[in-house]
N, CA, C, O and CB atoms as a CASP TS submission, in Angstrom:
PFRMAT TS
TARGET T0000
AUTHOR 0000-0000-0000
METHOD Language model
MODEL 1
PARENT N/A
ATOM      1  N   UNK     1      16.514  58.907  14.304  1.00  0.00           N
ATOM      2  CA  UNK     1      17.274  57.914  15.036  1.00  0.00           C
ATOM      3  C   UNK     1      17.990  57.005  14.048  1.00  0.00           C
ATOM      4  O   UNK     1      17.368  56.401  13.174  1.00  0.00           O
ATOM      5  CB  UNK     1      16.358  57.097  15.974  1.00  0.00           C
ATOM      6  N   UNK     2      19.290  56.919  14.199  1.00  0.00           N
ATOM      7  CA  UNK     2      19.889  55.528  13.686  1.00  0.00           C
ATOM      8  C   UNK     2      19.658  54.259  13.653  1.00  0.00           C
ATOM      9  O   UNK     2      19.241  53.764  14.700  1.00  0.00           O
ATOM     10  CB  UNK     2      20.705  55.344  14.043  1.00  0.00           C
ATOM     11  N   UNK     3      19.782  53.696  12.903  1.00  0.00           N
ATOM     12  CA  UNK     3      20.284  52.087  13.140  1.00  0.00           C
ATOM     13  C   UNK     3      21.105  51.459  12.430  1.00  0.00           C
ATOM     14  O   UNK     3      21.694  52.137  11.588  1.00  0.00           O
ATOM     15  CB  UNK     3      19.374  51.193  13.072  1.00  0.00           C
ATOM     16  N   UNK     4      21.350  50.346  12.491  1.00  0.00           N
ATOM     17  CA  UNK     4      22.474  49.662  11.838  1.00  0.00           C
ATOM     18  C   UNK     4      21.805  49.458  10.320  1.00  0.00           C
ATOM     19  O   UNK     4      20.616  49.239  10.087  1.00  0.00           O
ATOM     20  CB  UNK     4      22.947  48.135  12.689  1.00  0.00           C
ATOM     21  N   UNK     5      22.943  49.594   9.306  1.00  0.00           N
ATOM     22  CA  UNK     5      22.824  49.083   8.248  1.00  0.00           C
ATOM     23  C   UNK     5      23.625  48.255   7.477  1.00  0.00           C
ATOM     24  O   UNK     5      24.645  47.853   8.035  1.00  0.00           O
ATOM     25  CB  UNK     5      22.605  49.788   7.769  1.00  0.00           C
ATOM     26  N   UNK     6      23.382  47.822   6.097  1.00  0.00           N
ATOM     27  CA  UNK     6      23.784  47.135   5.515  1.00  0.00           C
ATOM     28  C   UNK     6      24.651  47.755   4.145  1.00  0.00           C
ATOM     29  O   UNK     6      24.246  48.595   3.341  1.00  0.00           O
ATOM     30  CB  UNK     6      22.784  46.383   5.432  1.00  0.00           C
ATOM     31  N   UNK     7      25.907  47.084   4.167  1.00  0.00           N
ATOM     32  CA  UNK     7      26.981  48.081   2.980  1.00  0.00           C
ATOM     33  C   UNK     7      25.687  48.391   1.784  1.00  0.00           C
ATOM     34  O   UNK     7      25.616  49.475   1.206  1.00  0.00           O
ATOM     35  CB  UNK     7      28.773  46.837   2.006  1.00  0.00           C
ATOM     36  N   UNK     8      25.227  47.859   1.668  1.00  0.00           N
ATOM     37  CA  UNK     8      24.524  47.567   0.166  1.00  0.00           C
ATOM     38  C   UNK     8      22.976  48.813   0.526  1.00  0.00           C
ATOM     39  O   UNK     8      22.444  49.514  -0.335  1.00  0.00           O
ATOM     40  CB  UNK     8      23.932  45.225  -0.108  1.00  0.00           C
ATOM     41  N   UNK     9      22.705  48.768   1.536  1.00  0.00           N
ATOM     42  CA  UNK     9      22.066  50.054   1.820  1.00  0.00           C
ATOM     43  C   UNK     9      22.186  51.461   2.115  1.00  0.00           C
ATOM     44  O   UNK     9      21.406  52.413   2.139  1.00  0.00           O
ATOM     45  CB  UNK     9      21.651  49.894   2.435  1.00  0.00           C
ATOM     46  N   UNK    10      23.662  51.248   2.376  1.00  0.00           N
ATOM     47  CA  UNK    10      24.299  52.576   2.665  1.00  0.00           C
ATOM     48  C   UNK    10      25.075  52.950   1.641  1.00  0.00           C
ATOM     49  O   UNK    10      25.552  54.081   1.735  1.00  0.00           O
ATOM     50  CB  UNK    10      25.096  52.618   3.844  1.00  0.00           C
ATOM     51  N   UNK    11      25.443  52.071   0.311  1.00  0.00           N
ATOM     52  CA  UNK    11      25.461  52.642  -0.786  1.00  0.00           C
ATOM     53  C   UNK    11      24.552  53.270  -2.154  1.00  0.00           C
ATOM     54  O   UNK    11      24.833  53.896  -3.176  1.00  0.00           O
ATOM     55  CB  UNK    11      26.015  52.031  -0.978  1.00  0.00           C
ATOM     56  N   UNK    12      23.237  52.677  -1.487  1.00  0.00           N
ATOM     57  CA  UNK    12      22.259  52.664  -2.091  1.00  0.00           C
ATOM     58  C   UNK    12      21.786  54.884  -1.973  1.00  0.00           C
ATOM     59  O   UNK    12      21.579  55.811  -2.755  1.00  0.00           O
ATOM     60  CB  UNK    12      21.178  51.222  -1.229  1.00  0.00           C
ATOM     61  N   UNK    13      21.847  54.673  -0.642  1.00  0.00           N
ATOM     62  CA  UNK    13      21.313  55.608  -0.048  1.00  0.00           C
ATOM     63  C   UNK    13      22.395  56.896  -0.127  1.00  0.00           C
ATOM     64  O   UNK    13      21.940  58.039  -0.082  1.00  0.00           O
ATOM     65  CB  UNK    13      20.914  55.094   1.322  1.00  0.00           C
ATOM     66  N   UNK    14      23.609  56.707  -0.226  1.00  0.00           N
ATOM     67  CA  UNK    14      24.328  57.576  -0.526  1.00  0.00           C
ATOM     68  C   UNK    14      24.272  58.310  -2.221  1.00  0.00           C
ATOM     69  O   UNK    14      24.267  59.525  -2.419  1.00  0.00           O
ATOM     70  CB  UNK    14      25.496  56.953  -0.117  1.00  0.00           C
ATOM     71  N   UNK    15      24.237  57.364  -3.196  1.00  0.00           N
ATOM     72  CA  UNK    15      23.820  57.360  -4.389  1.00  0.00           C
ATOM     73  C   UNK    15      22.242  58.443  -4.357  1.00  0.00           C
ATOM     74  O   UNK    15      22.185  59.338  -5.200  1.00  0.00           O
ATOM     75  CB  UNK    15      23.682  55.667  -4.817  1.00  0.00           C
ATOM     76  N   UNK    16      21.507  58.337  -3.741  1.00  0.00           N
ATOM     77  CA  UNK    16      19.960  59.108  -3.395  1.00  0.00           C
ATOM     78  C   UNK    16      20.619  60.285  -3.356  1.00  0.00           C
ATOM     79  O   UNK    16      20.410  60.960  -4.363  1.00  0.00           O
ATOM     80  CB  UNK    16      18.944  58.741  -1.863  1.00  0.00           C
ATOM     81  N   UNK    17      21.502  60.892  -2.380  1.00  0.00           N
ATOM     82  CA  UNK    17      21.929  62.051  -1.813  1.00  0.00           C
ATOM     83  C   UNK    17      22.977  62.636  -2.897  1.00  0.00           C
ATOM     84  O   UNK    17      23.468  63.753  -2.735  1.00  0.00           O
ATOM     85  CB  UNK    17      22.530  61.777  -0.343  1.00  0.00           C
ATOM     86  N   UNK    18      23.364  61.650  -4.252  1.00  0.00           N
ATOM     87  CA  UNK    18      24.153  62.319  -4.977  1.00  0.00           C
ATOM     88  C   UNK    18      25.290  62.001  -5.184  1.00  0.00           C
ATOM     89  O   UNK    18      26.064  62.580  -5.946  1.00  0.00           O
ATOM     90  CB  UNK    18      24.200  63.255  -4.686  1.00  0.00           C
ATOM     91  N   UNK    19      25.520  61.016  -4.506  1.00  0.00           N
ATOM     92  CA  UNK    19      27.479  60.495  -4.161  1.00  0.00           C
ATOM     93  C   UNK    19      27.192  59.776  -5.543  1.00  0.00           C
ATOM     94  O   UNK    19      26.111  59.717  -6.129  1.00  0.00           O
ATOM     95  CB  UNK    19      28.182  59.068  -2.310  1.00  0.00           C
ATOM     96  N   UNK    20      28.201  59.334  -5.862  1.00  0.00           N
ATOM     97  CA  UNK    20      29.448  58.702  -7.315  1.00  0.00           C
ATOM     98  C   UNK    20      30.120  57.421  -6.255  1.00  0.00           C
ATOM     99  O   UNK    20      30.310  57.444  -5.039  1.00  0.00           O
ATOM    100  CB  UNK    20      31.269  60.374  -8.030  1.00  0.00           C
ATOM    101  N   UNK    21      30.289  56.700  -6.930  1.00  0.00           N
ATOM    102  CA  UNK    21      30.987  55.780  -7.062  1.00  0.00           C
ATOM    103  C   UNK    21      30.059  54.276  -5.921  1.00  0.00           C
ATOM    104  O   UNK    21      28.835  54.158  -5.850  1.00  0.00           O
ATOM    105  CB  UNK    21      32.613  56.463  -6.645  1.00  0.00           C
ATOM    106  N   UNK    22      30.821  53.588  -5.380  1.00  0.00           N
ATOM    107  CA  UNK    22      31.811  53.264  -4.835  1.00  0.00           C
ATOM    108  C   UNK    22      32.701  52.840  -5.466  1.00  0.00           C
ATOM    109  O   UNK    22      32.582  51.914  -6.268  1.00  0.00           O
ATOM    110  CB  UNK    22      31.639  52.662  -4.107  1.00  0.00           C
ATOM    111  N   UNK    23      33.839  53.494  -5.195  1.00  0.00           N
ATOM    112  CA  UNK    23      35.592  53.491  -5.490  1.00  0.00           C
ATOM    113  C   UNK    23      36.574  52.844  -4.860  1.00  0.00           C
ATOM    114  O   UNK    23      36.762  52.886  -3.644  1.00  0.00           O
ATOM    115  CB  UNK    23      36.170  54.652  -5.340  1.00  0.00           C
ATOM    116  N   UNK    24      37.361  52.105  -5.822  1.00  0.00           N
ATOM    117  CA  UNK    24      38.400  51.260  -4.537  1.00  0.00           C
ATOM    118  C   UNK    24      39.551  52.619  -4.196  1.00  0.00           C
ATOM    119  O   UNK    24      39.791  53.266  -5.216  1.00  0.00           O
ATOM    120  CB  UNK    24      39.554  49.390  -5.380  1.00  0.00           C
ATOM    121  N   UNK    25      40.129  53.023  -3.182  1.00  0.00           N
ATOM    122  CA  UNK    25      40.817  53.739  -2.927  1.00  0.00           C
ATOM    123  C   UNK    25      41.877  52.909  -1.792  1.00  0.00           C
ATOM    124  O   UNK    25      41.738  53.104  -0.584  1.00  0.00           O
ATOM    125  CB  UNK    25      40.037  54.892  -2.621  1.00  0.00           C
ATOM    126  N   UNK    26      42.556  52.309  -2.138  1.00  0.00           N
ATOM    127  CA  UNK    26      43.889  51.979  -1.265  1.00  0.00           C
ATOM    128  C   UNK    26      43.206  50.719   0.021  1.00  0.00           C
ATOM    129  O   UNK    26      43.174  49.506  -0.189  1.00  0.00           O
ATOM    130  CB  UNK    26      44.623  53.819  -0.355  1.00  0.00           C
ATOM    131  N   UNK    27      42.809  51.274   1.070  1.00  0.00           N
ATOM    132  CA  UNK    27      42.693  49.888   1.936  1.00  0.00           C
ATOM    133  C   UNK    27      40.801  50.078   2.233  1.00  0.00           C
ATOM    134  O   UNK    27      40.149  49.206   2.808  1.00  0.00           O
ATOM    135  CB  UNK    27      43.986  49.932   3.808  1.00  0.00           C
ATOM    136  N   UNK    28      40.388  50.970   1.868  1.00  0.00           N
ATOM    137  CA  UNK    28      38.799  51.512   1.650  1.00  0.00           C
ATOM    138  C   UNK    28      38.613  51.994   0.564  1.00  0.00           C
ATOM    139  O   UNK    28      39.416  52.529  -0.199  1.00  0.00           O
ATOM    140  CB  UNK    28      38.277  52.540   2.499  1.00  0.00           C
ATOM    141  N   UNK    29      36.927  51.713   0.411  1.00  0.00           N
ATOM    142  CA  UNK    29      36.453  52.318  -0.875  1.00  0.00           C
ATOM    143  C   UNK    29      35.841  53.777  -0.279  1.00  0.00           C
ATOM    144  O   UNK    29      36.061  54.194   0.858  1.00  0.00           O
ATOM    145  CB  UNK    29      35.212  51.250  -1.740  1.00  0.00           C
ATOM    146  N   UNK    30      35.185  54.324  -1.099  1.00  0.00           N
ATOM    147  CA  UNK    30      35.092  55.819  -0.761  1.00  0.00           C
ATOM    148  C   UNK    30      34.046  56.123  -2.036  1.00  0.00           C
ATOM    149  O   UNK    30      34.108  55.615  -3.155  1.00  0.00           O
ATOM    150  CB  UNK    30      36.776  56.778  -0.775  1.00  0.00           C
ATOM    151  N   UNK    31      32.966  57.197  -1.498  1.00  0.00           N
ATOM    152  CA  UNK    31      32.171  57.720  -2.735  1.00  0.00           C
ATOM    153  C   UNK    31      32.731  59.220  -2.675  1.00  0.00           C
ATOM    154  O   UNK    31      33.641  59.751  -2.039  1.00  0.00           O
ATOM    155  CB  UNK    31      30.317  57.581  -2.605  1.00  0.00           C
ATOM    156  N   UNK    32      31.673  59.734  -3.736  1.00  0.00           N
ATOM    157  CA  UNK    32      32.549  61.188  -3.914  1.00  0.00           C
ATOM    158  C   UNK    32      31.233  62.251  -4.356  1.00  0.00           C
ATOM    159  O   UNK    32      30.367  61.715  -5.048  1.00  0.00           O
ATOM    160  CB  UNK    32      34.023  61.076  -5.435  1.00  0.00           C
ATOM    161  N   UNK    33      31.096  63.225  -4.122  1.00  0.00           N
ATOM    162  CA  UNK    33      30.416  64.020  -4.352  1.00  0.00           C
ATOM    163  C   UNK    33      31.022  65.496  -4.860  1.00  0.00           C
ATOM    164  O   UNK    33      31.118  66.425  -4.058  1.00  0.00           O
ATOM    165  CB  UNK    33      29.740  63.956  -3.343  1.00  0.00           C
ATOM    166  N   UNK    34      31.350  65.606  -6.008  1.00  0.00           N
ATOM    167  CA  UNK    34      31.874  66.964  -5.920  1.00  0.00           C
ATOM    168  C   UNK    34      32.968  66.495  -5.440  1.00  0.00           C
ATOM    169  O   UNK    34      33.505  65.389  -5.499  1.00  0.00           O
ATOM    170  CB  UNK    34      31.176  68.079  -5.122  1.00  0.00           C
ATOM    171  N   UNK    35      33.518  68.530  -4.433  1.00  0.00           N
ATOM    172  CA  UNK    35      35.067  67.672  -3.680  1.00  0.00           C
ATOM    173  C   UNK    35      35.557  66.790  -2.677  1.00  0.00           C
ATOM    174  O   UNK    35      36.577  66.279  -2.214  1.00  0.00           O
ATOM    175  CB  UNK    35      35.797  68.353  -3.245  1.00  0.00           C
ATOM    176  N   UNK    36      33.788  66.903  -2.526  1.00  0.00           N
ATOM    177  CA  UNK    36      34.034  65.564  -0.593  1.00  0.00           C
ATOM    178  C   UNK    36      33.723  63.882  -0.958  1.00  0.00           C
ATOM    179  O   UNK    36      32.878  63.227  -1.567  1.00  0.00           O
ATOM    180  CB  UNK    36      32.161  66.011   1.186  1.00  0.00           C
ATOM    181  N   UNK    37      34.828  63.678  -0.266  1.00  0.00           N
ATOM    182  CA  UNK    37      35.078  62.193  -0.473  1.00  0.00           C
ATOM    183  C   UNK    37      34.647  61.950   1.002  1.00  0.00           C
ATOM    184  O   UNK    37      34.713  62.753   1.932  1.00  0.00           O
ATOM    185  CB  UNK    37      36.757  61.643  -0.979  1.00  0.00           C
ATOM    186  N   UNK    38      34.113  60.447   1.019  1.00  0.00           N
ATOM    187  CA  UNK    38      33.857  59.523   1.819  1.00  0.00           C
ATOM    188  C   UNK    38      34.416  58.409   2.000  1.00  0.00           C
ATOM    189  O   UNK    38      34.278  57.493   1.189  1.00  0.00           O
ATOM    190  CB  UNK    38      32.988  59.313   1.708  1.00  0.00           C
ATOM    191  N   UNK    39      35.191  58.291   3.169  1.00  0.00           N
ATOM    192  CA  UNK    39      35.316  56.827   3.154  1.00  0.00           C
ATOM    193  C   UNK    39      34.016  55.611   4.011  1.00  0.00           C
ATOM    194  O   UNK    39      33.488  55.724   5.117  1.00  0.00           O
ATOM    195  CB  UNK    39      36.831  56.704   3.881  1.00  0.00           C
ATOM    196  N   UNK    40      33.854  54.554   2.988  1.00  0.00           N
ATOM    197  CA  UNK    40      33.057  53.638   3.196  1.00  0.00           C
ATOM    198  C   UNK    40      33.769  52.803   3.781  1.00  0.00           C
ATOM    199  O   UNK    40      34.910  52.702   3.331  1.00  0.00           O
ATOM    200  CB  UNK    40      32.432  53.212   2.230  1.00  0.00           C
ATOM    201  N   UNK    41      33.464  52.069   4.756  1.00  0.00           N
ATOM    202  CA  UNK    41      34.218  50.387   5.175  1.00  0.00           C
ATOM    203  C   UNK    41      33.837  49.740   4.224  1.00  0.00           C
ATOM    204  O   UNK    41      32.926  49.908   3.413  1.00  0.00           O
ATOM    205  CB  UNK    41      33.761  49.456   6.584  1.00  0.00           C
ATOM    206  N   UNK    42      34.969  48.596   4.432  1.00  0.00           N
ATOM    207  CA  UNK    42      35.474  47.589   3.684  1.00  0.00           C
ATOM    208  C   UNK    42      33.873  46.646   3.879  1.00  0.00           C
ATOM    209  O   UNK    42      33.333  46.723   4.983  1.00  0.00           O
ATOM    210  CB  UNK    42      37.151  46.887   4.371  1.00  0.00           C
ATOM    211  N   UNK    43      33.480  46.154   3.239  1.00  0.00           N
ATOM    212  CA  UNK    43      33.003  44.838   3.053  1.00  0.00           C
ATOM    213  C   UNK    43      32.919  43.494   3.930  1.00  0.00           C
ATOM    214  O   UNK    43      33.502  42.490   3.520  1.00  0.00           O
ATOM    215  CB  UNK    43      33.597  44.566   2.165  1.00  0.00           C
ATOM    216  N   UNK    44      32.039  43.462   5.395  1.00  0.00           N
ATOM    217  CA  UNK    44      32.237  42.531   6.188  1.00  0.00           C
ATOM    218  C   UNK    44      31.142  42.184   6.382  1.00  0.00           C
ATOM    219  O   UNK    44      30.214  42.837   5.904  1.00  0.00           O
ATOM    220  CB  UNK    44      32.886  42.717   7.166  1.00  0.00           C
ATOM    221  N   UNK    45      30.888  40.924   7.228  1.00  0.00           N
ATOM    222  CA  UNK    45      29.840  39.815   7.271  1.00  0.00           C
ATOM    223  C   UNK    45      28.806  40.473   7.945  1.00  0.00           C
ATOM    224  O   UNK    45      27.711  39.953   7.731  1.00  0.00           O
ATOM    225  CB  UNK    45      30.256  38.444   8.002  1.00  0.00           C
ATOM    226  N   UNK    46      28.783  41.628   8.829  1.00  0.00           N
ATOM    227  CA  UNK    46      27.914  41.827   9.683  1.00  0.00           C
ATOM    228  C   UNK    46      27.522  43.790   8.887  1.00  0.00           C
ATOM    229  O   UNK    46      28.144  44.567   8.161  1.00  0.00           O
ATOM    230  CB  UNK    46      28.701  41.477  11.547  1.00  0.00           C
ATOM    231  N   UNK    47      26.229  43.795   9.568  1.00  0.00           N
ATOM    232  CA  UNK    47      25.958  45.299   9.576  1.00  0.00           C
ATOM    233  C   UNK    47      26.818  46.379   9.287  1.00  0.00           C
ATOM    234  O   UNK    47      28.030  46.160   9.288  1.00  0.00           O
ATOM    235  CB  UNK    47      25.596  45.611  10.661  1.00  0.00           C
ATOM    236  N   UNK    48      26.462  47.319   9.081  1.00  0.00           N
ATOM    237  CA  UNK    48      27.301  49.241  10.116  1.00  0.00           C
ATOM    238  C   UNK    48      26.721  49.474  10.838  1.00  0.00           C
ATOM    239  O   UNK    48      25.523  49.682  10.647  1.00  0.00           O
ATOM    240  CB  UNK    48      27.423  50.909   9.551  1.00  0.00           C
ATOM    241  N   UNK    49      27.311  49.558  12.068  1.00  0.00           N
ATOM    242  CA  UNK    49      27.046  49.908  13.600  1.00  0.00           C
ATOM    243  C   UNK    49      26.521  51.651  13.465  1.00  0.00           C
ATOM    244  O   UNK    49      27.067  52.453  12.707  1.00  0.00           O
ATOM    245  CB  UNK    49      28.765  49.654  14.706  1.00  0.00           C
ATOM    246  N   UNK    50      25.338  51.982  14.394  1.00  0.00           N
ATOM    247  CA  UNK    50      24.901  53.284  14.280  1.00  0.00           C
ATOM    248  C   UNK    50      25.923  54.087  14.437  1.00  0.00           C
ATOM    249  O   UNK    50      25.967  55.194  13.900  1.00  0.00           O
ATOM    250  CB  UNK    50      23.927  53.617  15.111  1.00  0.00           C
ATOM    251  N   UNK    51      26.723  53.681  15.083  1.00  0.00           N
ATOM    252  CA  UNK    51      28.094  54.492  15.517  1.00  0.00           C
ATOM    253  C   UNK    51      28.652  55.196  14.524  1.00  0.00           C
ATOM    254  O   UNK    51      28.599  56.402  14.285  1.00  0.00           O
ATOM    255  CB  UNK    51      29.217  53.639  16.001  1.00  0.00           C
ATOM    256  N   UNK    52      29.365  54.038  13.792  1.00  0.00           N
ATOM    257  CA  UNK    52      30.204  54.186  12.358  1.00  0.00           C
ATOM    258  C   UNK    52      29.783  55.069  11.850  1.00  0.00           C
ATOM    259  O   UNK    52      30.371  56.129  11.637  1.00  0.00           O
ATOM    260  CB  UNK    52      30.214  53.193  11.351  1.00  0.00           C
ATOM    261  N   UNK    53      27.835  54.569  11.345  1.00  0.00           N
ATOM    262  CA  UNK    53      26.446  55.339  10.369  1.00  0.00           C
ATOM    263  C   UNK    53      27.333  56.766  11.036  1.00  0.00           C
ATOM    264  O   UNK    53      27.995  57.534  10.337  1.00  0.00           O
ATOM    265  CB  UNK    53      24.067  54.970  11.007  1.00  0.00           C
ATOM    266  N   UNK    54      27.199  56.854  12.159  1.00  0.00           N
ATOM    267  CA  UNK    54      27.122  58.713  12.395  1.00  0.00           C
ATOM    268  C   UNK    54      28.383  59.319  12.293  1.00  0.00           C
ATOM    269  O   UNK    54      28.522  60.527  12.101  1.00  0.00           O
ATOM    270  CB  UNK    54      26.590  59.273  13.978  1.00  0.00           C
ATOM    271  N   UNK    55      29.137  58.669  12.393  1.00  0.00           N
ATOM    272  CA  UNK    55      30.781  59.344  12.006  1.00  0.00           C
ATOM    273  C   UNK    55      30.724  59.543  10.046  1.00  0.00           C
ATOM    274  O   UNK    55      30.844  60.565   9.370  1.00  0.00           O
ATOM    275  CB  UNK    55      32.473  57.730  12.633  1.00  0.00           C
ATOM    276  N   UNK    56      30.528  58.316   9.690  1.00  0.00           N
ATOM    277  CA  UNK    56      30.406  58.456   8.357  1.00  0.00           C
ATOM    278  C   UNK    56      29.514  59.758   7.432  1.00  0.00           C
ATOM    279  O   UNK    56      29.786  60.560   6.539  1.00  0.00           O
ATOM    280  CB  UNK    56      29.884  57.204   8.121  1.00  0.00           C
ATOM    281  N   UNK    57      28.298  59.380   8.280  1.00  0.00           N
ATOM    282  CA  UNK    57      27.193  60.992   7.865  1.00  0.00           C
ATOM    283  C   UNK    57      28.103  62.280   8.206  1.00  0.00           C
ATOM    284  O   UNK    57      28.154  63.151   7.338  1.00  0.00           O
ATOM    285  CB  UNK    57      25.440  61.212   9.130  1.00  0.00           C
ATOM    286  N   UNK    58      28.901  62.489   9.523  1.00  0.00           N
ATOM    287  CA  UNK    58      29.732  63.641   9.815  1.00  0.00           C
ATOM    288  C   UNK    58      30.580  63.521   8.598  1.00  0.00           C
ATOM    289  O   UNK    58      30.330  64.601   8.064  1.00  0.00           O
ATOM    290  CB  UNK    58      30.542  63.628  11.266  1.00  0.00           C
ATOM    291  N   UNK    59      31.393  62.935   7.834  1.00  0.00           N
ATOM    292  CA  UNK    59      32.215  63.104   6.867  1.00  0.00           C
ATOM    293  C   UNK    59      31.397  63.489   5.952  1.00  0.00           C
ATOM    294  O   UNK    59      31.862  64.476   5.382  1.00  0.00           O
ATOM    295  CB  UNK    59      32.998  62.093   6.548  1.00  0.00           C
ATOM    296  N   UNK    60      30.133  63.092   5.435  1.00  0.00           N
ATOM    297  CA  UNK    60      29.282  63.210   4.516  1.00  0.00           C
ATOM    298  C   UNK    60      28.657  64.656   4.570  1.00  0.00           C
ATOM    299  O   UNK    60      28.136  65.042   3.524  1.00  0.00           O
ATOM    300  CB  UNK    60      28.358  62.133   4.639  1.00  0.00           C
ATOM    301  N   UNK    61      28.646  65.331   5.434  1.00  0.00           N
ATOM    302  CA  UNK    61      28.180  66.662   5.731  1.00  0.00           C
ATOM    303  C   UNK    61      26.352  66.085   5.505  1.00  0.00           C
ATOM    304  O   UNK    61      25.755  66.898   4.800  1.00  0.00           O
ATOM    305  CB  UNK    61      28.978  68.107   4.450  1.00  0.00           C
ATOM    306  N   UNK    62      25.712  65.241   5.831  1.00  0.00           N
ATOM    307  CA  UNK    62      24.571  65.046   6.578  1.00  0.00           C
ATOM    308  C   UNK    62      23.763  64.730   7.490  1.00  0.00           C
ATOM    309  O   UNK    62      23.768  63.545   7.822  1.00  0.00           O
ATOM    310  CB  UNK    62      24.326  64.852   6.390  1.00  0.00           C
ATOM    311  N   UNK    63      23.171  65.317   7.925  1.00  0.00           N
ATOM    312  CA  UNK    63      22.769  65.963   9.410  1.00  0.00           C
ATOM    313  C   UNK    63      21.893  63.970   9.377  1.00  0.00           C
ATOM    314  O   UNK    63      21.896  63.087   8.519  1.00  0.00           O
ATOM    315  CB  UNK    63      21.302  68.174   9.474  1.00  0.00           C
ATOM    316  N   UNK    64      21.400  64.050  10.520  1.00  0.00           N
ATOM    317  CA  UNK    64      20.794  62.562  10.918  1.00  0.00           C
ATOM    318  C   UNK    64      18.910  62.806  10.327  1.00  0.00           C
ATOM    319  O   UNK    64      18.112  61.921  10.018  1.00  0.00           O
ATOM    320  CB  UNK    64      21.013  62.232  13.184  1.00  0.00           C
ATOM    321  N   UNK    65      18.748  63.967  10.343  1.00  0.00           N
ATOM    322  CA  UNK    65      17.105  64.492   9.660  1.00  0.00           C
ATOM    323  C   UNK    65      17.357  64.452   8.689  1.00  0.00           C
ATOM    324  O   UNK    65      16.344  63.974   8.178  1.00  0.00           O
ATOM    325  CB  UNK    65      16.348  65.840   9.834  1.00  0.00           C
ATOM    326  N   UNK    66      18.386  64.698   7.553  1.00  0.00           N
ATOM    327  CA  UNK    66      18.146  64.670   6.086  1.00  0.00           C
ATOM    328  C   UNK    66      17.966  62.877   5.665  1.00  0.00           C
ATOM    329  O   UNK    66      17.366  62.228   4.808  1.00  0.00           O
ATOM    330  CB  UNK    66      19.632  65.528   5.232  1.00  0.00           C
ATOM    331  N   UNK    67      18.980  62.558   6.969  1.00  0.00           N
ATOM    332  CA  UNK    67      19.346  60.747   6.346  1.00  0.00           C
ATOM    333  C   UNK    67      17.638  60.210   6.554  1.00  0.00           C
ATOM    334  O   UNK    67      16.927  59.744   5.664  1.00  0.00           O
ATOM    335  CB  UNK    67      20.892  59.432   7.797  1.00  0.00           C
ATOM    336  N   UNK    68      17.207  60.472   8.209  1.00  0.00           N
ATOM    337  CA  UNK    68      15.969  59.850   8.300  1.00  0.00           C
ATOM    338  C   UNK    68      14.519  60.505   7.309  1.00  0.00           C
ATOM    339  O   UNK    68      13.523  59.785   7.246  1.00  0.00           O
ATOM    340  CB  UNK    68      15.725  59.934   9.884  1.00  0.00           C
ATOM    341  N   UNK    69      14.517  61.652   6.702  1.00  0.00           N
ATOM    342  CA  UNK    69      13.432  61.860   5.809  1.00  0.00           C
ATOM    343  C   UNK    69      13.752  61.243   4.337  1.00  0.00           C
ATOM    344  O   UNK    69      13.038  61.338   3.338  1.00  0.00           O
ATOM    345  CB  UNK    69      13.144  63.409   5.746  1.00  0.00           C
ATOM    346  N   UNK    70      15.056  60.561   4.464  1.00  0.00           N
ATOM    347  CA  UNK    70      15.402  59.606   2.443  1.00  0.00           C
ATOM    348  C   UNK    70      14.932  58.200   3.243  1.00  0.00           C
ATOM    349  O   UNK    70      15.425  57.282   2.588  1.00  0.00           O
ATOM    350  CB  UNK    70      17.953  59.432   1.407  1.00  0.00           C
ATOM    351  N   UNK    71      14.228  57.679   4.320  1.00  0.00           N
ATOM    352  CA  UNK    71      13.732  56.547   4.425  1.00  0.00           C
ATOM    353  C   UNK    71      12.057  56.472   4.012  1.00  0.00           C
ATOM    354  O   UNK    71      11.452  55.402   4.077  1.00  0.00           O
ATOM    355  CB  UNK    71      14.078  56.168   5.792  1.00  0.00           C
TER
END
């Protein structure tokens, strides 16, 4: 199951899985793995909505069981 997180945890946790960076790329930053890039949101006062979390994991090519067994 999802929940909301925090930029600083979801870069943390991407870094676990292997990603590079965070990168400024134009109006978002973005990590990189190899040839797949991610875009990360920008930097705001509140959480990432589970929502976002699961669109973002779909770009990430990870399933919601790989994310919940790196907790």
């Amino acid at each position: 199951m999802l929940r909301n997180i925090s930029l600083r945890e979801l870069i943390r946790k991407f870094r676990d899985f292997g990603f590079d960076g965070p990168y400024s790329g134009g109006r978002h930053l973005f990590m990189s793995k190899g040839p797949l890039k991610v875009r990360i949101p920008n930097p705001h006062t509140g959480d990432i909505s589970k929502y976002l979390l699961a669109e973002i994991l779909r770009q990430a090519e990870i399933s919601r069981i790989e994310w919940n067994q790196e907790e």
